[in-house]
N, C-alpha and C positions, 0 to 999 in steps of 0.2 A: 106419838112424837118420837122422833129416831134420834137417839144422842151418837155422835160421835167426835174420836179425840181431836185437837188439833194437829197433827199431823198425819193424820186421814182425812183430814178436811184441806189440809195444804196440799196432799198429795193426789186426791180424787178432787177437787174442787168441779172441773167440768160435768161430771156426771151428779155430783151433791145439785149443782144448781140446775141440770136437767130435771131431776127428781123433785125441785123446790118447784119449777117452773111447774110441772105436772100435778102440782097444786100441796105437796107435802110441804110439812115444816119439819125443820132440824136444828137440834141441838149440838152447838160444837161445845166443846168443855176441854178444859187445860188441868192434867194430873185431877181428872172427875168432880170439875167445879166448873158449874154452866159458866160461861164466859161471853155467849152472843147465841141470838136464835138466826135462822134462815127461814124466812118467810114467803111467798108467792107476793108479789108486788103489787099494789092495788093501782088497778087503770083508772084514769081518771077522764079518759076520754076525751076525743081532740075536737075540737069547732074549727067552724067553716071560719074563712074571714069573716063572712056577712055577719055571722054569730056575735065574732069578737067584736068587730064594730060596733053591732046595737048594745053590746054588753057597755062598752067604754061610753058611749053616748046616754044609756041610760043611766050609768053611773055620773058622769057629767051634770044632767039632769038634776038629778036626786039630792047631790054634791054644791050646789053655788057656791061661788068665790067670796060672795059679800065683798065686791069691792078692792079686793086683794090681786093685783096684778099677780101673773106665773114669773116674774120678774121677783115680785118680792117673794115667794115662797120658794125659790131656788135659792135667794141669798139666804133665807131663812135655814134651809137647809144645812148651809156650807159651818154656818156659825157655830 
């Protein structure tokens, strides 16, 4: 893991986050005290509508209202 200071990381920012993209992690530190890490971003990967739809429906599913209009759980909500 590659530390560098904050104002190396203010001033190379583009190329820190090329190099984070490219799967490294980096330490930024302020007067040599970690302050924040740079990490590669975890995908989480995108669905189809069809996907998302059976996902909502099966949740719906699984979920019953008992009785409970979406009227009252909006006011519910606001309260």
């Amino acid at each position: 893991m590659r530390r560098v200071g904050s104002y190396e990381a203010k001033t190379h920012l583009p190329r820190l986050l090329d190099e984070v993209a490219g799967g490294a992690t980096i330490t930024i530190t302020k007067h040599g005290v970690p302050v924040a890490v740079l990490v590669p971003a975890v995908s989480t990967g995108a669905f189809s509508v069809r996907e998302a739809a059976a996902g909502l429906r099966a949740f719906r599913e699984s979920h019953p209202l008992r009785g409970i209009t979406i009227r009252e759980l909006i006011d519910e909500g606001r309260s």
